[in-house]
C-alpha positions, -999 to +999 in steps of 0.1 A: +065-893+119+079-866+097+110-868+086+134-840+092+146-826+057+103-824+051+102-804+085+131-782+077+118-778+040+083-764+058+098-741+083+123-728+054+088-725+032+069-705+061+089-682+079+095-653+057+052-650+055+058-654+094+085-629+093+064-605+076+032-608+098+049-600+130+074-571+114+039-556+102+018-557+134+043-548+158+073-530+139+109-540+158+124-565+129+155-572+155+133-583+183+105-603+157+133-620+138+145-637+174+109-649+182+107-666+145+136-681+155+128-697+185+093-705+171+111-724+146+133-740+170+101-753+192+086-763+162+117-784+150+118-801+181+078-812+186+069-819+146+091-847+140+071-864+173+037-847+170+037-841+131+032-813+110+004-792+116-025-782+092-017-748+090+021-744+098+023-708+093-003-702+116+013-726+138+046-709+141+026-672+136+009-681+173+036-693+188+065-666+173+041-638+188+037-650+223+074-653+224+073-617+210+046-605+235+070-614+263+100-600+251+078-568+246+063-569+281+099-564+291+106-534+270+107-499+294+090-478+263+061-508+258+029-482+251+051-462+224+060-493+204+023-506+211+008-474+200+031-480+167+021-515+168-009-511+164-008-482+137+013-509+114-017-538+120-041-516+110-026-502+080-041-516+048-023-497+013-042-506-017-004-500-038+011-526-015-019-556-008-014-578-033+028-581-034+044-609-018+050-611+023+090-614+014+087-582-010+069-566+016+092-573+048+121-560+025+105-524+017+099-524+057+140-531+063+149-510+042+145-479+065+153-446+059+169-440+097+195-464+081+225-457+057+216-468+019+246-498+026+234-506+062+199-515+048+216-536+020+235-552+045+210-559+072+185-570+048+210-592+028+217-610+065+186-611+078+160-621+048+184-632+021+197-661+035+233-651+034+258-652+057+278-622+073+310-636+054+287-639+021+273-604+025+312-592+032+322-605-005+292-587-016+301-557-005+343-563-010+351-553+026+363-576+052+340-601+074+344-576+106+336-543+087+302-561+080+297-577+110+299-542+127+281-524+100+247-548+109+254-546+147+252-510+145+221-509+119+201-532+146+216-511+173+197-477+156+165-492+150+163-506+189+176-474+204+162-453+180+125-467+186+122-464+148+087-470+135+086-497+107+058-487+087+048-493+048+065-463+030+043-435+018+041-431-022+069-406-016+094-426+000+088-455-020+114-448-047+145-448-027+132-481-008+126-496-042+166-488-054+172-503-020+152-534-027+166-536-063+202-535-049+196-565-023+175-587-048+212-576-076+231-592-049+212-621-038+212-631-072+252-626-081+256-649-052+234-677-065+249-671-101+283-677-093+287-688-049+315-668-035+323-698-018+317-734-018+318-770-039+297-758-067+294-732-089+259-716-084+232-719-062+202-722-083+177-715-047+191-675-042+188-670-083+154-684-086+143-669-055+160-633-069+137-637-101+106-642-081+108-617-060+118-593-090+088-604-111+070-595-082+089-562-080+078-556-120+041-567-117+037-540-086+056-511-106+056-521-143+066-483-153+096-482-135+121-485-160+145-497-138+129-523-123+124-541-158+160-537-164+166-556-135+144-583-143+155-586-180+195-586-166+182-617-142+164-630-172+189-627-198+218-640-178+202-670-158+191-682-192+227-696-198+226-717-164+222-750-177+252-747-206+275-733-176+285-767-161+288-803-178+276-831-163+304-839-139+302-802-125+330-785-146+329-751-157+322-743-191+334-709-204+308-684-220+330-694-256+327-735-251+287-739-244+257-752-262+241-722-271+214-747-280+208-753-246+202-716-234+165-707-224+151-692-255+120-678-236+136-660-207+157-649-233+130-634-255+110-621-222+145-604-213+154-584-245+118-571-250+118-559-214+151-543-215+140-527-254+113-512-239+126-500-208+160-484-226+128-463-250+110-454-216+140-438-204+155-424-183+183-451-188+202-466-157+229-493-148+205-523-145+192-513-181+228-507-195+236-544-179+208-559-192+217-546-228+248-561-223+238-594-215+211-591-246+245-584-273+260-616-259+227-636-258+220-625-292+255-640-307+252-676-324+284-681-319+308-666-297+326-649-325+294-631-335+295-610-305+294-573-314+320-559-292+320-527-305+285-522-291+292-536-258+323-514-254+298-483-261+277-496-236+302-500-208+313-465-219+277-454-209+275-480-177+314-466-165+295-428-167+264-434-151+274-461-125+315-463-121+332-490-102+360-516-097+344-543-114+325-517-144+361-508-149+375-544-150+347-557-179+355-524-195+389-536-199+382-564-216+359-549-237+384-526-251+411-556-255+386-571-279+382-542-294+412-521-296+435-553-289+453-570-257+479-544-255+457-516-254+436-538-223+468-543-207+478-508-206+445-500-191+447-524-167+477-509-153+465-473-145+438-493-123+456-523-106+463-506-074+428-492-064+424-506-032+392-521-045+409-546-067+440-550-052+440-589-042+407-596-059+411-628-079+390-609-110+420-586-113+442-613-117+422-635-140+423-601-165+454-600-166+460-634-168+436-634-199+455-598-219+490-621-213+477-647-232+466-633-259+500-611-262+515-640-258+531-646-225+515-678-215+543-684-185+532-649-171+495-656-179+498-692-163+513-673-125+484-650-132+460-678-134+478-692-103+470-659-079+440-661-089+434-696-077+444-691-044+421-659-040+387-671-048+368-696-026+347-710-048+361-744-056+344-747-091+365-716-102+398-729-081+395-760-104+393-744-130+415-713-132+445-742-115+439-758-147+442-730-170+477-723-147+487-760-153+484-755-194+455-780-190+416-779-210+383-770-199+394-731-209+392-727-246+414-711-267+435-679-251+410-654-274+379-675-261+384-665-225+396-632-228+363-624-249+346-647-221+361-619-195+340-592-200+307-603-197+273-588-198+273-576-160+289-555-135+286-539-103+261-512-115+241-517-085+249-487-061+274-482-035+297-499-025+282-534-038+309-545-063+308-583-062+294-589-098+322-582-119+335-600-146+331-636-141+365-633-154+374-661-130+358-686-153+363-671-187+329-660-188+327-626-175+295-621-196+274-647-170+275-623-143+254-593-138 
């Protein structure tokens, strides 16, 4: 007898290639996701008595699309969406046969009948394994507004009988920046969780740098696209100096640069080289520039701050946002000094973007110390403990508050502030930021 966790490891293994199978054959991604579902539920209650099968996908494949040949059989418009069915089995696109069933079922959600932030956050819910409250913090807006915003984006494909087809050669580019934004997010969320007992979840960030490589290997001249891969690259190869042993957060100043990942390193920096002399440049390429100045530094003091400012000069023109402006900030305190950041910040503290964020607050919590005003810096670091729901950054930002270590020095977390990422995505997705929270705004893209 099986035990559960392998059971639930091999339905978590299998259903996006199941997933993708039914949303090709008969279109209707609503309607296929609930007959997954329910496959996987009979299949979590027989294997643990009957065993796994030999072939699980096929398994779960058989049994998802009877359950989605009855909820089609009670569908009033059943030989239009059979007619399309059928078109979508049949369709076989040399450009798109050999990527991955995930990459694949992601250029199909990302339809055109939708808004470019509907399909960001429907695809977000429905294949990256984050929750509506997850994909809300993504996105900066309350849990309802996205709650609503996927209801209706289901709601328009049903009514709409939309077709989900592979995209022609001419639609493929806005799908791809659609693609690009959901993989940028999936990946802030497993660089830093926006809520929880640790500080990243190493499944979403591992899974956001397959799927990208993927992305790369099927369109290696689109400059973007290696910019987004190198800014992956580049920043995941600090993961293991991020946390000591006992789970604590270790600012961007305080780690082993020794133990950074020299090859994803070197991989990121020659993709993002050659993609900045490809041209034309764009956010993920500015980003990933970024994040190649601060992996370049020896030391933390070695960082060339001058350069990044210049590139969040180009990054604030190309892509603005909240969280653009916010590393900016802290650029220009390290380069111009703290007073100069802090005057800054206040011509931007009340967009409505910011206001309550707990990034805003570690900022300024970081300029007041190194003016000087720990007591002021300390509330700061206070506000922004009670605004963040990650507990590894709650621990740490009460004990910056409390006077305590695991900070650094006041310069070492200001520098730490801006880091090598923003929310250059697109839209409305500003949840990068900083990683101000932590005093190492360069480990978020």
């Amino acid at each position: 007898m099986p035990e559960e966790s392998l059971v639930e490891s091999v339905l978590e293994e299998c259903a996006p290639a199941v997933l993708a199978t039914l949303v090709r054959r008969y279109g209707e991604p609503a309607a296929c996701e609930d007959a997954v579902q329910e496959a996987m539920v009979a299949a979590s209650t027989q294997w643990p008595t009957s065993g796994v099968p030999s072939n699980p996908t096929g398994w779960l494949t058989t049994v998802a699309t009877r359950r989605w040949i009855e909820l089609w059989r009670n569908e009033s418009a059943r030989r239009r969406r059979e007619e399309a069915a059928t078109a979508l089995a049949s369709l076989q696109t040399p450009s798109v046969s050999s990527i991955d069933d995930s990459l694949t079922l992601l250029l199909l959600c990302c339809h055109p009948s939708l808004t470019r932030s509907s399909q960001v956050a429907l695809t977000l819910r429905t294949l990256g394994g984050l929750t509506t409250a997850e994909v809300a913090r993504a996105f900066l807006v309350p849990e309802a507004t996205i709650a609503q915003r996927i209801s209706r984006a289901k709601r328009r494909i049903r009514d709409g009988g939309a077709e989900f087809r592979m995209p022609s050669e001419a639609e493929l580019p806005a799908r791809i920046r659609s693609i690009m934004e959901v993989l940028y997010l999936i990946f802030n969320e497993g660089y830093i969780a926006s809520a929880g007992p640790t500080l990243n979840r190493v499944e979403l960030t591992a899974e956001a740098i397959r799927l990208a490589r993927q992305l790369y290997q099927w369109r290696p001249d689109d400059s973007e696209v290696a910019g987004l891969l190198a800014l992956m690259l580049l920043t995941d190869a600090r993961r293991t100096a991020r946390t000591g042993t006992d789970g604590r957060l270790i600012p961007l100043a305080e780690q082993d640069r020794s133990l950074w990942d020299a090859a994803a390193i070197a991989e990121g920096t020659e993709l993002v080289t050659k993609a900045l002399a490809a041209g034309p440049v764009g956010p993920y390429q500015l980003q990933a520039a970024i994040a190649a100045v601060h992996d370049d530094a020896r030391r933390a003091e070695d960082t060339d701050w001058h350069e990044i400012l210049g590139l969040y000069d180009l990054l604030d023109t190309v892509a603005p946002g909240p969280m653009v402006t916010l590393n900016r900030i802290v650029a220009v305190a390290m380069v111009e000094g703290a007073e100069a950041g802090l005057a800054h910040l206040a011509r931007v503290e009340s967009d409505p973007t910011l206001v309550g964020h707990h990034r805003l607050h570690v900022v300024r919590a970081h300029l007041l110390e190194l003016v000087g005003d720990e007591s002021a810096a300390r509330t700061a670091y206070e506000v922004a403990a009670c605004h963040t729901l990650n507990v590894a950054e709650q621990r740490y930002l009460r004990a910056r508050a409390a006077g305590g270590a695991g900070g650094g020095s006041a310069g070492d977390s200001a520098r730490d502030t801006a880091g090598d990422s923003t929310d250059a995505s697109a839209g409305d997705s500003t949840r990068d930021s900083t990683d101000a929270s932590a005093g190492q705004g360069a480990e978020r893209p």
